[in-house]
C-alpha positions as CSV (number, residue, x, y, z in Angstrom):
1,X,-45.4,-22.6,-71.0
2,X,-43.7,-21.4,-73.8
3,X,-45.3,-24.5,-76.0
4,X,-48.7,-22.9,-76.3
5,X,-49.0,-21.0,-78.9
6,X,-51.5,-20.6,-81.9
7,X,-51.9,-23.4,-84.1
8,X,-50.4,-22.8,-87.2
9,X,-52.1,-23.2,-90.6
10,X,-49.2,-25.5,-91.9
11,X,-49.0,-27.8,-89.1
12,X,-53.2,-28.8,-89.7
13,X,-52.4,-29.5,-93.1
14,X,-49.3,-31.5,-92.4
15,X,-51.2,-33.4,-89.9
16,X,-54.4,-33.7,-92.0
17,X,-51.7,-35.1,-94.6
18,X,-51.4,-37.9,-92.0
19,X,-55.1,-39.3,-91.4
20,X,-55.6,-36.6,-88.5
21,X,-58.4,-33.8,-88.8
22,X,-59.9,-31.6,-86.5
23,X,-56.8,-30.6,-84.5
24,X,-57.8,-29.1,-81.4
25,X,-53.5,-28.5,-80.0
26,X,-50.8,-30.2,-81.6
27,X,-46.8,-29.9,-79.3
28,X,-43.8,-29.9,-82.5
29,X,-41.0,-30.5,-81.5
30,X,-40.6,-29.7,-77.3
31,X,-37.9,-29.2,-75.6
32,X,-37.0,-31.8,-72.5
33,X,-38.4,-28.9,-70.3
34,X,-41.3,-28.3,-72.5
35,X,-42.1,-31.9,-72.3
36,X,-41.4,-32.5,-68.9
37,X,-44.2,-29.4,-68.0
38,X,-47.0,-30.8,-70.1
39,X,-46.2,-34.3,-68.8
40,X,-46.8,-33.2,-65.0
41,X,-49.8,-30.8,-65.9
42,X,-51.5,-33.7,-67.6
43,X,-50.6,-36.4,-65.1
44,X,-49.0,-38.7,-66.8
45,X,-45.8,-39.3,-64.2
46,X,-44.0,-37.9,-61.4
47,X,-41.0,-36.4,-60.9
48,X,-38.0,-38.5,-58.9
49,X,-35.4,-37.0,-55.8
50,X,-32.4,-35.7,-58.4
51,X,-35.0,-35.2,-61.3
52,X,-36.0,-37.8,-63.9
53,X,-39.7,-38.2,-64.7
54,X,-41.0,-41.6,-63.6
55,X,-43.9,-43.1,-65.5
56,X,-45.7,-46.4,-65.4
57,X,-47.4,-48.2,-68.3
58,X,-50.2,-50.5,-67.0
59,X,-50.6,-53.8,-68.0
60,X,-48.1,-53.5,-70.8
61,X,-44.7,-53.7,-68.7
62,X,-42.9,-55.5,-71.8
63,X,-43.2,-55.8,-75.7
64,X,-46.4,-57.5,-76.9
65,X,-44.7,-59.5,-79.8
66,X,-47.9,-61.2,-80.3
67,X,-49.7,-58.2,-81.1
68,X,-46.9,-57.2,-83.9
69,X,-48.2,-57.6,-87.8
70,X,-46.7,-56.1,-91.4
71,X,-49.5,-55.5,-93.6
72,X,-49.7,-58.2,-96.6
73,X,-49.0,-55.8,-99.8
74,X,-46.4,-55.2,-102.9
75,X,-43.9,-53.5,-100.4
76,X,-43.6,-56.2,-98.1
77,X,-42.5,-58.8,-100.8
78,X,-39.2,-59.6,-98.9
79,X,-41.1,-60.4,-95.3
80,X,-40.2,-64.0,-94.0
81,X,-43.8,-64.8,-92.9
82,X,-44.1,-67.0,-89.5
83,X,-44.5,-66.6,-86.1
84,X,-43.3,-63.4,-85.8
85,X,-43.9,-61.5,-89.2
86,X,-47.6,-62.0,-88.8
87,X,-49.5,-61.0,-91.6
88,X,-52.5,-58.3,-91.4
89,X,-54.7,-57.7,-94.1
90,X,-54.9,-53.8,-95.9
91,X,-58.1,-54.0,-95.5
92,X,-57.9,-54.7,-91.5
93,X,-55.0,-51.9,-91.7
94,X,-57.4,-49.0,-93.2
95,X,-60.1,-49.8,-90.6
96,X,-58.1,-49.8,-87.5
97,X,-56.5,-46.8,-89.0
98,X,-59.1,-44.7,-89.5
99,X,-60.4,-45.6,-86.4
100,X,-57.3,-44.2,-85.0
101,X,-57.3,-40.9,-86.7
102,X,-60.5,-40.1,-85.6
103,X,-59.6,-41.3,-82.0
104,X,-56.7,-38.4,-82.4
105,X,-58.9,-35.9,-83.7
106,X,-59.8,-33.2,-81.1
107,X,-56.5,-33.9,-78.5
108,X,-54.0,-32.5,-77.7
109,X,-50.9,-33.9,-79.9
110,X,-47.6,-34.3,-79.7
111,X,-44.8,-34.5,-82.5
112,X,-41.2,-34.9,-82.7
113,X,-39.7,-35.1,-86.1
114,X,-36.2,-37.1,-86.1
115,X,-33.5,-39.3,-87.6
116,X,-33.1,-43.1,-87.2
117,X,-29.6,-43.8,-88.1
118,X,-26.7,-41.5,-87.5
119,X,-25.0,-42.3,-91.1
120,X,-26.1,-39.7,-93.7
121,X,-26.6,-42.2,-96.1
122,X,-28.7,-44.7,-94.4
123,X,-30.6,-42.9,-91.6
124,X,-34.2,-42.6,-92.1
125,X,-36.9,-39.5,-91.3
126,X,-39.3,-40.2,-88.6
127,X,-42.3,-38.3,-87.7
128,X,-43.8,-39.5,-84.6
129,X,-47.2,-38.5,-83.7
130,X,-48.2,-39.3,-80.0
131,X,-51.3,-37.6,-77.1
132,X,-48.9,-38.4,-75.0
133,X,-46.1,-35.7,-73.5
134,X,-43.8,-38.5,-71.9
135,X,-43.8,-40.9,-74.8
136,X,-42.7,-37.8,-77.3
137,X,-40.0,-36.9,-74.6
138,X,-38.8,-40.8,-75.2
139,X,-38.3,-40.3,-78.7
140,X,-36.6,-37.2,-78.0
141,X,-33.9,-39.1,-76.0
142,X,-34.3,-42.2,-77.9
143,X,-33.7,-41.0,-81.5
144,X,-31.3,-38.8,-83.3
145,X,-32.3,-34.8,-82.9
146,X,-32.6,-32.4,-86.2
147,X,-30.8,-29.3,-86.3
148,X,-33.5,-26.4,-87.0
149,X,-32.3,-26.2,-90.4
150,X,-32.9,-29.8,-91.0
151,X,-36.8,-29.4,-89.3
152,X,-37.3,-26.0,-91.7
153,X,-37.5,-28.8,-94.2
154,X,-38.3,-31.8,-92.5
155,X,-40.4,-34.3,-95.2
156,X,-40.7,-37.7,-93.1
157,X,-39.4,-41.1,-94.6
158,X,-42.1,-43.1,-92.0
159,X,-45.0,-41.6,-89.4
160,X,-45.7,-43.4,-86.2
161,X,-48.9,-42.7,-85.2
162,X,-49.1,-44.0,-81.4
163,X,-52.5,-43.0,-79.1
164,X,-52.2,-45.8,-75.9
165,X,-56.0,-44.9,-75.0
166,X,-56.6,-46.4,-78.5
167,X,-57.8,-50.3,-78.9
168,X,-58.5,-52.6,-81.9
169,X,-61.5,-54.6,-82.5
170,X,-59.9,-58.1,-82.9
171,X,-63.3,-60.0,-83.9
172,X,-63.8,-57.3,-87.0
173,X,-60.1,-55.8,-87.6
174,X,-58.0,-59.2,-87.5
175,X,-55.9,-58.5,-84.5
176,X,-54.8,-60.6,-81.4
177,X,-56.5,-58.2,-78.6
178,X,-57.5,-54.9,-78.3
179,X,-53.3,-54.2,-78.7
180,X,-51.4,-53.6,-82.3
181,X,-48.4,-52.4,-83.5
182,X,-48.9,-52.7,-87.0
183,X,-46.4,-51.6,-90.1
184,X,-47.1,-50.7,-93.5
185,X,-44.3,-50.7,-95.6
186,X,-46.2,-49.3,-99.0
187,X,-47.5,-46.0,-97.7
188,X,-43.9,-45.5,-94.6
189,X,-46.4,-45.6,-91.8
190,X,-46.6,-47.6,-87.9
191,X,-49.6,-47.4,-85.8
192,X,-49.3,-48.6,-82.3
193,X,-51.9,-48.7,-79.9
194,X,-53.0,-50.0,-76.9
195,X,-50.1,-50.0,-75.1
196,X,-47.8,-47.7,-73.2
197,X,-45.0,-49.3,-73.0
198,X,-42.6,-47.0,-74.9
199,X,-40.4,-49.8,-76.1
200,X,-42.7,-50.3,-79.3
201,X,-42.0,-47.2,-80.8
202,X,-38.4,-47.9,-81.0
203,X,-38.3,-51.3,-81.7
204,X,-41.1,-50.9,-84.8
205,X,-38.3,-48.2,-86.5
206,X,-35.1,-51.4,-85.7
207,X,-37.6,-53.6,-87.2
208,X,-37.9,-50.7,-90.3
209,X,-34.2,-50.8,-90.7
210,X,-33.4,-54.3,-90.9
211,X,-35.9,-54.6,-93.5
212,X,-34.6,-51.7,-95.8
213,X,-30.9,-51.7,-95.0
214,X,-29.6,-55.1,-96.6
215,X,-30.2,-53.8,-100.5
216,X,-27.8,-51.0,-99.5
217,X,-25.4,-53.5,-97.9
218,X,-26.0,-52.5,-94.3
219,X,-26.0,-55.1,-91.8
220,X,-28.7,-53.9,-89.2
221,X,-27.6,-55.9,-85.7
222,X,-29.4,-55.5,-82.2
223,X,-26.0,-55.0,-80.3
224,X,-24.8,-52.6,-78.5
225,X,-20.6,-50.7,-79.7
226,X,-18.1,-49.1,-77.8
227,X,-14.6,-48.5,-79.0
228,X,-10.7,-48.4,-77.1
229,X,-8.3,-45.4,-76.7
230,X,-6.4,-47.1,-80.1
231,X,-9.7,-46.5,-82.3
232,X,-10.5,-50.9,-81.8
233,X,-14.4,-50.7,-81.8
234,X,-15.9,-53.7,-80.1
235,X,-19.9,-55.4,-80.8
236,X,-21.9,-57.4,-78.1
237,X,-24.6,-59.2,-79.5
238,X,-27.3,-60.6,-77.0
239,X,-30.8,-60.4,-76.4
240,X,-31.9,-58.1,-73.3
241,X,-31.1,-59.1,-70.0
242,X,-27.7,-61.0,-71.8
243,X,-25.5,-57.6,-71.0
244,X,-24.9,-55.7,-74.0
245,X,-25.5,-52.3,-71.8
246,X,-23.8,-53.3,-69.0
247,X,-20.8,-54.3,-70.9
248,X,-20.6,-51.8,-73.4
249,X,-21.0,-48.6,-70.6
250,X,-17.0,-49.1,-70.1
251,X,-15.2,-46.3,-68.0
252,X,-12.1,-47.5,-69.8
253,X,-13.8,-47.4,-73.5
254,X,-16.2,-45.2,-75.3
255,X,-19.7,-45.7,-76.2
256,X,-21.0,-45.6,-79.6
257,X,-24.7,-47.0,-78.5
258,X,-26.3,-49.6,-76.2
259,X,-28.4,-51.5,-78.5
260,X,-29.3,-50.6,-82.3
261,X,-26.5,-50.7,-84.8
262,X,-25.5,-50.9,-88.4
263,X,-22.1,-52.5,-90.2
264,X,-21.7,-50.4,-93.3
265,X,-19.2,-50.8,-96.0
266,X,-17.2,-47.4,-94.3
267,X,-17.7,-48.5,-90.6
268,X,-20.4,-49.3,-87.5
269,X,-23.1,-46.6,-87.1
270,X,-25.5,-46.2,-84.2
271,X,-29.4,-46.4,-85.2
272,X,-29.9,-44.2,-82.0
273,X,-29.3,-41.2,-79.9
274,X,-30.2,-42.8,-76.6
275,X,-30.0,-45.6,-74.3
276,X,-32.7,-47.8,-72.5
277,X,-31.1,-49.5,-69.8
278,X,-32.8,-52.1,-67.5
279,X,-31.9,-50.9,-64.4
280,X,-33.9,-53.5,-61.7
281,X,-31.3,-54.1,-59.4
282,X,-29.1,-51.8,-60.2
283,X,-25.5,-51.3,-58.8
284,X,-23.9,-47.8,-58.4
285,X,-20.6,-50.0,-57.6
286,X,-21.2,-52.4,-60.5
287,X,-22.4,-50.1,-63.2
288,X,-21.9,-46.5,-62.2
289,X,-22.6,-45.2,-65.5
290,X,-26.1,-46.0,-65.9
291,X,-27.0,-45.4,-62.5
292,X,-25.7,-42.0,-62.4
293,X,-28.2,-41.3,-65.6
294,X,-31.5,-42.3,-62.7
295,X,-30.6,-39.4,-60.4
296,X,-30.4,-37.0,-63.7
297,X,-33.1,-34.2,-65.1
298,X,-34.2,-35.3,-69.1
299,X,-34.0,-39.3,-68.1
300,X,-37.6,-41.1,-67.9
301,X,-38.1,-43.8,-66.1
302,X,-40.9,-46.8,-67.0
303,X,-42.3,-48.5,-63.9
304,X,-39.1,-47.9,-61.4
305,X,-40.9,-48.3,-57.5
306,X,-40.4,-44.5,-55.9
307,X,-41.5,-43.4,-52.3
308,X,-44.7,-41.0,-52.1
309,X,-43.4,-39.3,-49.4
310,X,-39.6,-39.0,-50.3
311,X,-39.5,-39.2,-54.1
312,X,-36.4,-41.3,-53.6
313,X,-36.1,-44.7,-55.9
314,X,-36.1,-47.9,-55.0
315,X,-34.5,-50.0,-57.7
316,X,-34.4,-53.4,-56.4
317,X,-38.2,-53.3,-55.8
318,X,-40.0,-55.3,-59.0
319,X,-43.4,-54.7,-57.8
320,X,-44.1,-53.8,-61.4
321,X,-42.3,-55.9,-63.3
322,X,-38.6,-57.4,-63.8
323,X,-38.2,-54.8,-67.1
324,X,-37.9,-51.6,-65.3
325,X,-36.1,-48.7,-67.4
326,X,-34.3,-46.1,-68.1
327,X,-34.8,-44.0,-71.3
328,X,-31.5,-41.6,-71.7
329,X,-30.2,-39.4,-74.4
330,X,-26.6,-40.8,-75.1
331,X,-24.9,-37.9,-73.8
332,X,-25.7,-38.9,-70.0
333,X,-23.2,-41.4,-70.8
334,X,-19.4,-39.6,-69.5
335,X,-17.6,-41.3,-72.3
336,X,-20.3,-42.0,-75.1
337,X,-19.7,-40.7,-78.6
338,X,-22.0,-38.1,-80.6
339,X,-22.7,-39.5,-83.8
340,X,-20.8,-40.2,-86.6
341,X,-18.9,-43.5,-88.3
342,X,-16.7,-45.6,-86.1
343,X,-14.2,-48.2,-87.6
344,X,-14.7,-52.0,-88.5
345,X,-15.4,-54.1,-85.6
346,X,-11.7,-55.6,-84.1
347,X,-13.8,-57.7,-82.1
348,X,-17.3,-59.2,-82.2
349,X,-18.8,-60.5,-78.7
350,X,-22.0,-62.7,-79.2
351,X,-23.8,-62.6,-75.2
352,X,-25.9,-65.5,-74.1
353,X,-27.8,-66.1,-70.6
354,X,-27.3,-69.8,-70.6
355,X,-29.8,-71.0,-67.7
356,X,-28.4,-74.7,-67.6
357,X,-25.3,-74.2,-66.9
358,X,-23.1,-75.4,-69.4
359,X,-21.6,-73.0,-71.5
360,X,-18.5,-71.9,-71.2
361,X,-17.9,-68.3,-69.8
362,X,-16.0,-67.6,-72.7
363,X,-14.5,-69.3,-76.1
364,X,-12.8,-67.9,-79.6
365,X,-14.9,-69.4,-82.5
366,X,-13.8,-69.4,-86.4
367,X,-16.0,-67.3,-88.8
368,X,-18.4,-70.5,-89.0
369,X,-19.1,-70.9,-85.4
370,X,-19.7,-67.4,-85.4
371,X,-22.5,-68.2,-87.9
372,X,-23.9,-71.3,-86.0
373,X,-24.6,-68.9,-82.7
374,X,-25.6,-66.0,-84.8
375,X,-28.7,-68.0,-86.1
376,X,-28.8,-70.2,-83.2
377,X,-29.6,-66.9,-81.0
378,X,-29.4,-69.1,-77.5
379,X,-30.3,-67.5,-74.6
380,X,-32.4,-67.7,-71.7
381,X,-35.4,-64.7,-71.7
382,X,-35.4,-62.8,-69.0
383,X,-38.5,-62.3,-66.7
384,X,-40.4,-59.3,-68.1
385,X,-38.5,-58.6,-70.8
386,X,-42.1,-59.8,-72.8
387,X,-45.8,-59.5,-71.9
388,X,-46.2,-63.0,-70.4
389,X,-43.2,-63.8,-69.4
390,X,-43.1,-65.6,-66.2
391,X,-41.0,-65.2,-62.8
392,X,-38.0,-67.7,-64.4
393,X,-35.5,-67.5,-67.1
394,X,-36.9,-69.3,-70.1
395,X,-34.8,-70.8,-72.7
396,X,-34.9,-69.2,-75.9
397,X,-33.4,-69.6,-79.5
398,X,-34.1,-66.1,-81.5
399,X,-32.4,-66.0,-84.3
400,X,-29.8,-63.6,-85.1
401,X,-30.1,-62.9,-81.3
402,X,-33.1,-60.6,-82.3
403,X,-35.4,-62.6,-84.0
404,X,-38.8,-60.7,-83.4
405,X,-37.2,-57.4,-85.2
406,X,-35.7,-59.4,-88.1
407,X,-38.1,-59.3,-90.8
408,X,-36.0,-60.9,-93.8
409,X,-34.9,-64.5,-93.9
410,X,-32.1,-65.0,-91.2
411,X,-29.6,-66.2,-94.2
412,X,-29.9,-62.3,-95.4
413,X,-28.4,-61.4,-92.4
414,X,-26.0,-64.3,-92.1
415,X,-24.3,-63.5,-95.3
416,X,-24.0,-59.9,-94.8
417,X,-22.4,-60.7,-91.5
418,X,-20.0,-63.3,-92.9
419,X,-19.0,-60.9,-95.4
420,X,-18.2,-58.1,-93.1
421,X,-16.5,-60.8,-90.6
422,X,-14.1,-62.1,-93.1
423,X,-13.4,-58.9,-94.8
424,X,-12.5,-57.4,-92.2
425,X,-11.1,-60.1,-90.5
426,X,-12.9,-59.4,-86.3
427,X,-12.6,-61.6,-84.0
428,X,-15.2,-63.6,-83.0
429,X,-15.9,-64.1,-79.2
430,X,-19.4,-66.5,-77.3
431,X,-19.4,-65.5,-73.7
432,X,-21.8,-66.9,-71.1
433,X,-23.4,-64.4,-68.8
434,X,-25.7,-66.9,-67.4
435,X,-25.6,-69.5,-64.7
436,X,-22.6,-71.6,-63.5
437,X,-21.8,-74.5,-61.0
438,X,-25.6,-75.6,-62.0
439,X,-28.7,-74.6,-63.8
440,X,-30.9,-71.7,-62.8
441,X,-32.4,-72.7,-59.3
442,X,-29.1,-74.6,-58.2
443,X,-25.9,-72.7,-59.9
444,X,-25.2,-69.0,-59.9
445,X,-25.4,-66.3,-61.9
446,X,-21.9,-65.5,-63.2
447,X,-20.2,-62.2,-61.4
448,X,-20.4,-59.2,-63.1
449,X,-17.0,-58.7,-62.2
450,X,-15.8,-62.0,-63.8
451,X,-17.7,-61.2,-66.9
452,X,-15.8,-57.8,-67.6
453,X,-12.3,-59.4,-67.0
454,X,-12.9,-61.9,-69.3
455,X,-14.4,-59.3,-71.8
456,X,-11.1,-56.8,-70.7
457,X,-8.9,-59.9,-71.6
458,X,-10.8,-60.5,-75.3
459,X,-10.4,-56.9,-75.8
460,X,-7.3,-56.0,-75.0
461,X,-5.5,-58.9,-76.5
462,X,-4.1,-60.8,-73.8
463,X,-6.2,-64.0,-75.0
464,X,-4.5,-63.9,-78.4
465,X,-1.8,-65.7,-76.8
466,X,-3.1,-67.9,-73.7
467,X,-3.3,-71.4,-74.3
468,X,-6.9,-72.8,-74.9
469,X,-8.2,-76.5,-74.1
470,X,-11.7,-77.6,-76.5
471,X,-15.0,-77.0,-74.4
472,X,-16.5,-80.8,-74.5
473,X,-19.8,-80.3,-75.3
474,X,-19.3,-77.1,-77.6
475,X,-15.9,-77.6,-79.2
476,X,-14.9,-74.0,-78.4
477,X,-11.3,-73.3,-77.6
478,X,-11.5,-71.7,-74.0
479,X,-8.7,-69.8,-72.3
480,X,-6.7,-72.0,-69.9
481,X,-6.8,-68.6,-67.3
482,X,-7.9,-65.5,-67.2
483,X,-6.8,-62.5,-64.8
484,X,-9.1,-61.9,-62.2
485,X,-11.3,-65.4,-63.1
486,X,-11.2,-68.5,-60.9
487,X,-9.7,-71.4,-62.9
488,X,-12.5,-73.3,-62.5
489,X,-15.3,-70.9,-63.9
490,X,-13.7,-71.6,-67.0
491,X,-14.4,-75.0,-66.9
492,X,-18.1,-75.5,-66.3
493,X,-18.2,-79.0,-65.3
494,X,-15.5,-78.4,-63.2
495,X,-18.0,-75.9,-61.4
496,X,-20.7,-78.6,-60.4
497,X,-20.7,-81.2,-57.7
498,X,-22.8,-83.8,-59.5
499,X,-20.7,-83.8,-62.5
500,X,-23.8,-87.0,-63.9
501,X,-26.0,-83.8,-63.6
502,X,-24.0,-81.7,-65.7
503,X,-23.5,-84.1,-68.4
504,X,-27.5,-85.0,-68.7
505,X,-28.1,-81.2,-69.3
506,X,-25.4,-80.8,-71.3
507,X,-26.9,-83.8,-73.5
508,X,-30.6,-81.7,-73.3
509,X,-29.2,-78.6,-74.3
510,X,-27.5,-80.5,-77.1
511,X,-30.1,-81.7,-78.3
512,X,-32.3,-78.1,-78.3
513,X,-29.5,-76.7,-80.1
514,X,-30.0,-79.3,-83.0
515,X,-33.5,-79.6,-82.9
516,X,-33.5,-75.5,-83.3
517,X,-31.1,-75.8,-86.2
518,X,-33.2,-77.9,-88.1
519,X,-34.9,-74.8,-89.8
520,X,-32.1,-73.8,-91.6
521,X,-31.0,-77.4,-93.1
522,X,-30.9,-76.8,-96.6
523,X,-29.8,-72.8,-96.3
524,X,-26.5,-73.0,-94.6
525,X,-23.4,-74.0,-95.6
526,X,-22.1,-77.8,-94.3
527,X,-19.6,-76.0,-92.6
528,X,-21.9,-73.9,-90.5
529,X,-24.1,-76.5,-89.6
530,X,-21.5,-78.4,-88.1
531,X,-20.2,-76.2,-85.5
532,X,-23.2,-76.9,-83.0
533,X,-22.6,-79.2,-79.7
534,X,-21.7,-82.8,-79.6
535,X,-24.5,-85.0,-79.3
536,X,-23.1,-88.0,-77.1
């Protein structure tokens, strides 16, 4: 392979820079082929009918939030400490660290030096060190590539160090289990280990940038962009499994990104340079797009079922787990956009997975009901989206609609969002992707196909004009009708038979919804607070 080649001098002192001695082979900067060769030779997948490289990751098949920390130091004076900012001690830090490097030292190791963040004033330099070839071929798709120029001088802002084979002591190093992803804001550095699920090395830089962007008046948002032939860019907010990939891979609209963006003072900028689509179930006639990108060369694949004999995928089979993916580089996408600054959000589409029942499929809200569901963050969790998760949609409230990768004080993010909203004056949109005509168990899921006409209609303007009636439970005003939408779906207690049913889960939702907004009496305007359900 053209990779092997003789270690050079400048490479074992940049790695010994990092905590890593005695470097037996390190891999900078592979190509997909490259990658693809060392990740066969050293058997860490298997290559799929059409060509993408299909991995699995053990027992991790999800993100281990439980196993997340920031280290308790001067840097991290702006963490909102809780549930999930758990705090590690430096001390704990330098042991499982060293531990680590000297884990490293001796393998093979491979590094891809990147950008998080396509805008050139608020992207970030990541080197990620890995002993894995697949996991350094998902941050090749995942983030934004260097030009050779750019790596002739490449000094990172953070280093990942990741080595899956690795495990913490919990009794003597303060962790949860023998897993950690663990981030040190003083000294730029994220050590993962323990896990293979590639998920974490992405999701620790998100978590990065919504820490640092706010003092440069950046709102960091876990959405996914894609903007109309007129230049009207569009945001869906929503937690995975909610549809913010599904929606946002439009034939009739470009994509900016699937997941990771920011809302500068000149525009919306993507965080990544791929996509990582869950693909269990997936429809060629319901979302060509992304299906197209698991029958193409460079895409990897985590925990997808594929025949032994044929090599042909199976994606409806969730012998592994619920979260199967697909890791892409953005430009597998027809009509996705490379790079740059797109304009202020025309519209802003908050997603939720309602599993009772209730909510309405769609409804405008003003700037302050905006606010309500932003820190509300309803959804319902979808099966093995998390370690632990079980077979059934659990209902959720995760602030900001990304709460375990927000690591300021959700009234940061609040205010940079109301600013942006007003200011620019978007319009703000909750639609229901969830369950209708009952809860989950009873109802059904609402049709893909209904989902994308009401989304076409919010988009496109028609809505602007239909008359609304007030959603009973949520005060919403929701469209009267909708082309291509049954009447009734709009109307969700329309779509039950025992209408006493709907109302006593309407009434328990209610009340989750206050009980949940609680925690932010006292930070929120009256105004905000108000906009939540009726409690009858």
């Amino acid at each position: 392979m053209s990779a092997q080649r003789e270690l050079q001098a400048d490479e074992v002192n940049i790695l010994s820079g990092h905590g890593i001695n005695n470097i037996n082979k390190v891999y900078w900067n592979l190509t997909t082929a490259d990658l693809y060769e060392h990740a066969i030779l050293n058997h860490e997948g298997k290559i799929a009918h059409r060509g993408p490289l299909v991995c699995t990751t053990g027992k991790h098949t999800g993100r281990s939030p439980n196993d997340k920390f920031i280290v308790d130091e001067p840097a991290a004076e702006n963490v909102s400490w809780g549930d999930v900012n758990r705090p590690i001690s430096e001390e704990n830090f330098d042991k499982i660290d060293a531990r680590l490097c000297e884990h490293m030292a001796g393998k093979p190791l491979f590094v891809s030096d990147v950008f998080c963040g396509v805008h050139p004033h608020h992207r970030i330099r990541v080197r990620i060190i890995t002993e894995t070839a697949w996991h350094s071929l998902f941050a090749r798709n995942m983030f934004i590539h260097a030009t050779p120029y750019q790596l002739e001088h490449f000094v990172p802002d953070f280093v990942i160090v990741h080595s899956p084979s690795f495990t913490a002591n919990p009794e003597s190093e303060g962790t949860k289990s023998g897993t950690f992803i663990i981030q040190h804001f003083g000294r730029r550095r994220v050590i993962i280990g323990g896990t293979e699920y590639a998920g974490e090395i992405k999701k620790s830089m998100f978590s990065t940038l919504n820490y640092l962007l706010p003092d440069a008046g950046v709102m960091p948002m876990h959405c996914s962009a894609n903007i109309g032939k007129d230049g009207d860019t569009a945001l869906f907010f929503g937690l995975s499994g909610t549809g913010k990939t599904t929606l946002s891979a439009d034939p009739n609209r470009k994509l900016i990104g699937d997941d990771e963006h920011g809302w500068a003072p000149d525009g919306i900028f993507n965080f990544e340079g791929g996509c990582y689509a869950k693909v269990i179930r997936l429809s060629k006639s319901g979302e060509p797009e992304i299906w197209q990108t698991t029958r193409m060369f460079g895409t990897i694949l985590e925990n997808v079922v594929m025949s032994p004999e044929t090599r042909r995928l199976d994606l409806d089979d969730a012998s592994y787990t619920e979260n199967t993916r697909a890791s892409y580089p953005l430009a597998s996408i027809p009509n996705a956009l490379a790079g740059g600054v797109h304009p202020h959000p025309k519209n802003l589409i908050m997603l939720t997975c309602d599993a009772f029942g209730v909510m309405p499929p769609i409804a405008r809200m003003t700037t302050e009901q905006a606010l309500y569901h932003f820190l509300s963050g309803y959804t319902a969790k979808v099966a093995g989206t998390e370690r632990g998760l079980g077979s059934e949609p659990q209902a959720t409230f995760s602030t900001c609609f990304g709460a375990p990768f927000m690591v300021r004080q959700p009234s940061v993010y609040a205010d940079l969002l109301r600013r942006y909203i007003q200011e620019h004056k978007t319009t703000c949109w909750l639609v229901n992707t969830g369950w209708t005509g009952g809860p989950y168990g009873q109802g059904s899921r609402m049709k893909l196909e209904y989902t994308r006409s009401l989304v076409d209609a919010a988009l496109n303007g028609y809505l602007a004009t239909v008359p609304t009636h007030p959603d009973p439970v949520f005060n919403l005003p929701v469209p009267d009708h909708v082309p291509g939408v049954p009447t009734p779906i709009l109307n969700p207690r329309f779509t039950w038979k025992d209408k006493n049913a709907y109302d006593q889960k309407a009434l328990e939702l209610t009340k989750r919804f206050h009980k949940n907004f609680e925690q932010f009496e006292g930070e929120t305007a009256r105004a905000v607070a108000g906009q939540g359900p009726r409690l009858k």
